[in-house]
NUZANU-333068 format. One record per residue (C-alpha): residue in three letters; residue number from 1; x, y, z. Coordinates in steps of 0.25 Angstrom, whole numbers, plus 5000, padded with zeros to 4 digits. Layout:
N
r:k:x:y:z
ALA:NUM:X:Y:Z .
...
***
This chain:
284
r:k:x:y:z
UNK:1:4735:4660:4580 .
UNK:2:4735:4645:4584 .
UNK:3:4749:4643:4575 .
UNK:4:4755:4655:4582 .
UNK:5:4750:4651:4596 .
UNK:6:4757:4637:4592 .
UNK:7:4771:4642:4589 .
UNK:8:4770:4652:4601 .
UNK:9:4769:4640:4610 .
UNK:10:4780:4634:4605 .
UNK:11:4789:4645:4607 .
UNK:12:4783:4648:4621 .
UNK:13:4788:4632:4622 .
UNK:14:4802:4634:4617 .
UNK:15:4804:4647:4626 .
UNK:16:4800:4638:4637 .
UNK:17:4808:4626:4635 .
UNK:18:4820:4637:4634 .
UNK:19:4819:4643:4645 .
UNK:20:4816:4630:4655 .
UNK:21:4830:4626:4649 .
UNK:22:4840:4625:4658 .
UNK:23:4850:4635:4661 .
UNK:24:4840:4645:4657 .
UNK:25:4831:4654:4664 .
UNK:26:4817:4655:4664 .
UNK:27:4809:4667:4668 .
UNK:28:4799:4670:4679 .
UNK:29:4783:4664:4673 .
UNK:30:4775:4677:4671 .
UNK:31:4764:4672:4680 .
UNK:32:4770:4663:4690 .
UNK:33:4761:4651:4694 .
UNK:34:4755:4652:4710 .
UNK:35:4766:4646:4720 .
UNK:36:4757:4644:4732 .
UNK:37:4762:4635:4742 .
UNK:38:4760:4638:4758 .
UNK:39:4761:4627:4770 .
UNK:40:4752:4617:4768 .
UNK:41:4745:4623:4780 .
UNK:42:4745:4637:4778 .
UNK:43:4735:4633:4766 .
UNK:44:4721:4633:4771 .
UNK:45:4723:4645:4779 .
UNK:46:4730:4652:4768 .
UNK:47:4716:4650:4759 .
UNK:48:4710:4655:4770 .
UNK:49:4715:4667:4771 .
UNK:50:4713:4669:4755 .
UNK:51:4699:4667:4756 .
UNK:52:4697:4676:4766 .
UNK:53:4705:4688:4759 .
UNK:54:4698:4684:4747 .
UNK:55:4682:4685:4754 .
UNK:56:4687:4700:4762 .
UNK:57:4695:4707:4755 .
UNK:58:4686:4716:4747 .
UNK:59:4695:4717:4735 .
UNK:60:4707:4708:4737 .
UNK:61:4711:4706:4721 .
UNK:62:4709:4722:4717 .
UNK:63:4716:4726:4728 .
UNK:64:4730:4731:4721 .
UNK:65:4738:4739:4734 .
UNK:66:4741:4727:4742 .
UNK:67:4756:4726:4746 .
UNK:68:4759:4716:4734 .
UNK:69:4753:4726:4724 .
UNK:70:4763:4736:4731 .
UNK:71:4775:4729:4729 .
UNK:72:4771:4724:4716 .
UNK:73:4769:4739:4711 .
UNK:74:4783:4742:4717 .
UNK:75:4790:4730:4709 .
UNK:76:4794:4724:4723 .
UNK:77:4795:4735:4735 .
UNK:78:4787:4742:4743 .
UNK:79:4786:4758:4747 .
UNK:80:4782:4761:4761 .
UNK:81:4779:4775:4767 .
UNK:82:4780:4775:4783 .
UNK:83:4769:4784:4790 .
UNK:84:4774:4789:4803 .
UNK:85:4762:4793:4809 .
UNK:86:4768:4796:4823 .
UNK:87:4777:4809:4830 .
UNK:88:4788:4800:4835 .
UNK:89:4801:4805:4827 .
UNK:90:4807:4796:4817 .
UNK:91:4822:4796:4813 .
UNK:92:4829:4791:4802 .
UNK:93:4834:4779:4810 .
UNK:94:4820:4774:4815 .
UNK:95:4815:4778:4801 .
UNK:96:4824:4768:4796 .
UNK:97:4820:4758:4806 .
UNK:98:4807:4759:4801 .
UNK:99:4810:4756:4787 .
UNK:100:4821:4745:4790 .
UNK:101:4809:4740:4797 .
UNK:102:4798:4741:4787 .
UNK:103:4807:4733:4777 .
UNK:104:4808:4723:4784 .
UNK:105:4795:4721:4790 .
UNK:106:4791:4722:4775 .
UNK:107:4799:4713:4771 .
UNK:108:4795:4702:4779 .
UNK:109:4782:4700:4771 .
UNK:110:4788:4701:4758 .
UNK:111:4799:4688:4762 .
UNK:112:4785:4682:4764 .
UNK:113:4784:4683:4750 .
UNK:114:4796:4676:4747 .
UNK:115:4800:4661:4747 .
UNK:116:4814:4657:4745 .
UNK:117:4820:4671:4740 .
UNK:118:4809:4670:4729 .
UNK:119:4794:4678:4730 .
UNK:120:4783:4668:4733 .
UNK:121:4773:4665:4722 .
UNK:122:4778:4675:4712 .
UNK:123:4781:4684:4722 .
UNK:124:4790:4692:4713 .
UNK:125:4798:4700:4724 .
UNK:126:4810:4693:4735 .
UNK:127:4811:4707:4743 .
UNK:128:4801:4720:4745 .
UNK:129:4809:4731:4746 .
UNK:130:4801:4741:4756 .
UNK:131:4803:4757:4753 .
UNK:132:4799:4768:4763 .
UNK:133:4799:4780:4755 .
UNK:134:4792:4789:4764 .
UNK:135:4790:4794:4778 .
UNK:136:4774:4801:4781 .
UNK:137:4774:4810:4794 .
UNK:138:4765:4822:4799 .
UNK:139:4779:4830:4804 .
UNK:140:4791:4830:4797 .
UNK:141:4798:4832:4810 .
UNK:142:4794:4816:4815 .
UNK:143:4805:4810:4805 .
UNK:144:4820:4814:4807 .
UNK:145:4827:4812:4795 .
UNK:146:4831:4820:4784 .
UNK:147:4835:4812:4776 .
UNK:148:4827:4810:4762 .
UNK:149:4826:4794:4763 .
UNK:150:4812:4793:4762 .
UNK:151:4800:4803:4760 .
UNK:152:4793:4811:4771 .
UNK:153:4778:4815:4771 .
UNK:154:4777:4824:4782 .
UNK:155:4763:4831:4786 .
UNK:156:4756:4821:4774 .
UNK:157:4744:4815:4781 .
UNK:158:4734:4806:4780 .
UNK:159:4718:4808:4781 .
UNK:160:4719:4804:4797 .
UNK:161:4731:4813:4799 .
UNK:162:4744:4802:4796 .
UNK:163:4756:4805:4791 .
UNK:164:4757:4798:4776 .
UNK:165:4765:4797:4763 .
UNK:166:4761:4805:4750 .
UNK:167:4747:4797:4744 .
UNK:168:4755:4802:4732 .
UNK:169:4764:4791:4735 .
UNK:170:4755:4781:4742 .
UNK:171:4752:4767:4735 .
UNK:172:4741:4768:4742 .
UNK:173:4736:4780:4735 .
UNK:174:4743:4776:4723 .
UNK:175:4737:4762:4719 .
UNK:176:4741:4764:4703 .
UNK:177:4755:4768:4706 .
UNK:178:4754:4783:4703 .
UNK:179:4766:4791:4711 .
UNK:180:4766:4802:4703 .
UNK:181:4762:4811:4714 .
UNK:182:4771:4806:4724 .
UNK:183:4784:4813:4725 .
UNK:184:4793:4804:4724 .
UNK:185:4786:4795:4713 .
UNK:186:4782:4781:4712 .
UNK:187:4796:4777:4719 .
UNK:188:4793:4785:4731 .
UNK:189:4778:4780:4732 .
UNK:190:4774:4772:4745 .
UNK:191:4766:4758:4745 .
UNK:192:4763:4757:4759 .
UNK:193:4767:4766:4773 .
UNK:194:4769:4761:4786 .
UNK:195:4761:4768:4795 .
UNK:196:4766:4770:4808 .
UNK:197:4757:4779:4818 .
UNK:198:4760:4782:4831 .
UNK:199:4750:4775:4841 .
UNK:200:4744:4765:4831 .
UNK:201:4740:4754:4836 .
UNK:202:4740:4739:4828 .
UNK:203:4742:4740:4812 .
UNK:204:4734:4741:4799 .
UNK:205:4739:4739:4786 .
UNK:206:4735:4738:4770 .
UNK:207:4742:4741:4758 .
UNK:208:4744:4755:4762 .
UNK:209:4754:4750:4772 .
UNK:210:4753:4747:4786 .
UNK:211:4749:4756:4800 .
UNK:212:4754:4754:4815 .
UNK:213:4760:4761:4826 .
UNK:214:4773:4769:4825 .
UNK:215:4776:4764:4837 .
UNK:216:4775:4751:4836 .
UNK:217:4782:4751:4822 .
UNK:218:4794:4757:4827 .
UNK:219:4794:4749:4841 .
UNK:220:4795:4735:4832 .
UNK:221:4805:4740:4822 .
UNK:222:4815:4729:4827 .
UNK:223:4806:4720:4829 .
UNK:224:4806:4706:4818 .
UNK:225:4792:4709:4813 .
UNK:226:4785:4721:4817 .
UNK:227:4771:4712:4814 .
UNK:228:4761:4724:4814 .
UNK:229:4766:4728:4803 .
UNK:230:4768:4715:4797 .
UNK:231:4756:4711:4797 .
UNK:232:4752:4727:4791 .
UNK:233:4761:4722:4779 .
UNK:234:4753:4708:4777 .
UNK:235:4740:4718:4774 .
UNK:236:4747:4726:4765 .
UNK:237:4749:4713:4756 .
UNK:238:4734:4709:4759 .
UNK:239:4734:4700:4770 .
UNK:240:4723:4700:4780 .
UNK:241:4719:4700:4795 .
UNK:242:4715:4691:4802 .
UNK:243:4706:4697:4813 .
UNK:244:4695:4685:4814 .
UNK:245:4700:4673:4808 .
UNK:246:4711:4664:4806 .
UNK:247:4716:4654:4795 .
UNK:248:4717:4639:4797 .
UNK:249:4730:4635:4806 .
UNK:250:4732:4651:4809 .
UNK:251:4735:4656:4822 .
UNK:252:4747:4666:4820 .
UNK:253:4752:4675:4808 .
UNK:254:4755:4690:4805 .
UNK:255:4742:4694:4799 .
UNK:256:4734:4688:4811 .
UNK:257:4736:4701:4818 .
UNK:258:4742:4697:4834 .
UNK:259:4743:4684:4829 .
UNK:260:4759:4683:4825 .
UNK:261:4771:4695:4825 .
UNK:262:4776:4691:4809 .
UNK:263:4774:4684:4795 .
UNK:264:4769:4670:4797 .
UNK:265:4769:4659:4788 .
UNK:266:4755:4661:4786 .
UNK:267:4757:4676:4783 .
UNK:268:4768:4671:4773 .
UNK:269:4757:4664:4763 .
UNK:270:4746:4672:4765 .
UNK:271:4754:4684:4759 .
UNK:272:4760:4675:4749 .
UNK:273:4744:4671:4748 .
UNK:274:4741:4686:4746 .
UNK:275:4752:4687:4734 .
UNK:276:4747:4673:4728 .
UNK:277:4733:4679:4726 .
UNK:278:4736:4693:4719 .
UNK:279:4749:4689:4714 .
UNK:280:4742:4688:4701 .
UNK:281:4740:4703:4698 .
UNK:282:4753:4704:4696 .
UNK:283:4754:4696:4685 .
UNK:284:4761:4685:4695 .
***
């Protein structure tokens, strides 16, 4: 065993020395080392924040839906189901508005991830690629399309009377990935809905998607960074509140609700903070 041990370094070292040689490309490591650098300052309060995630969060590590297990699962994109719990009438133009402006609200987390055109700390994906595959009502008459672009739920409601998607589909619902009773199959399954209900005031959010008012949703749909929902998304991806406390040097940043309208520097690394510490069930 030892002799064959022996010569299976050697040729480990042989491989290694050819493919360090110049002119010749090396592949990605397996398991990439930890690549954790934030501002100086952001350091204590980053360890802060860990600690408190770690000593609150009744099962931080066997938790498997948060958004990163989602896009993980999907190989690099995210399926959305939109809950238009409302009677306003929806055409196909603000229907569109809607999903232009979820992809790119969306998106602006997912560029926090990103450092020079390449993913942060293993990070293995540049862009998200964000899918609305379906549309929950209680009357079909509320959406005025005909065409066939996404699927419609009409009269499908929850326990409390909300218009939703198929559990069939739901990730939610679906933890191991089985789609077989959705209609459309794994490809049409949603990870996460946006939840817009007319009337609702403020926002919640988790890794079944994110909740605020229909009104104000579609009032901010030009707006930069509609920040209610931004900060929704930051839970989806495990981030906390900040209700009665405040890390070192912290004043005003997304996830300190009132506190600032879009992604701060310190909201930056403490997702990439999030990713650092359960990057590893991925093999990464």
């Amino acid at each position: 065993m030892r002799s064959f041990l022996a010569r299976l370094a050697t040729v480990l070292a042989a491989l290694a020395a050819l493919v360090a040689a110049p002119g010749v490309a090396t592949a990605a490591p397996s398991r990439a080392a930890d690549d954790w650098n934030p501002p100086t300052n952001l350091v204590q309060p980053l360890g802060e924040v860990w600690n408190h995630v770690e000593s609150t969060y009744p099962d931080l590590h066997g938790f498997r839906n948060y958004g990163w297990d989602q896009v993980m699962a999907n190989r690099g994109s995210v399926n959305y189901c939109v809950r238009w719990e409302s009677d306003a009438p929806v055409s196909a133009a603000l229907r569109d508005q809607i999903h232009a402006a979820l992809k790119k609200q969306f998106a602006k987390w997912m560029a926090a991830m990103v450092e020079n055109g390449t993913g942060h700390n293993a990070w293995p994906y540049t862009n998200v690629p964000v899918n609305i595959v379906g549309w929950a009502v209680k009357n079909r008459s509320t959406l005025q399309w005909t065409d066939n672009s996404v699927d419609i739920y009409a009269g499908n409601l929850d326990g409390e009377g909300a218009p939703q998607c198929s559990p069939d589909c739901g990730r939610f619902f679906h933890q191991d990935g089985d789609y077989s009773r959705c209609p459309g199959g794994a490809a049409r399954h949603y990870d996460q809905s946006l939840w817009l209900t007319k009337g609702f005031q403020g926002g919640a959010g988790g890794d079944w998607g994110q909740h605020m008012g229909q009104e104000y949703f579609t009032g901010a749909l030009n707006q930069e960074n509609i920040h209610i929902y931004l900060h929704e998304v930051g839970h989806t991806f495990g981030l906390d509140d900040f209700y009665d406390w405040t890390p070192t040097g912290q004043c005003c940043f997304l996830m300190k609700a009132g506190s600032a309208t879009q992604i701060t520097e310190f909201d930056k690394w403490m997702l990439r903070d999030f990713w650092r510490h359960v990057k590893s069930r991925y093999g990464l």
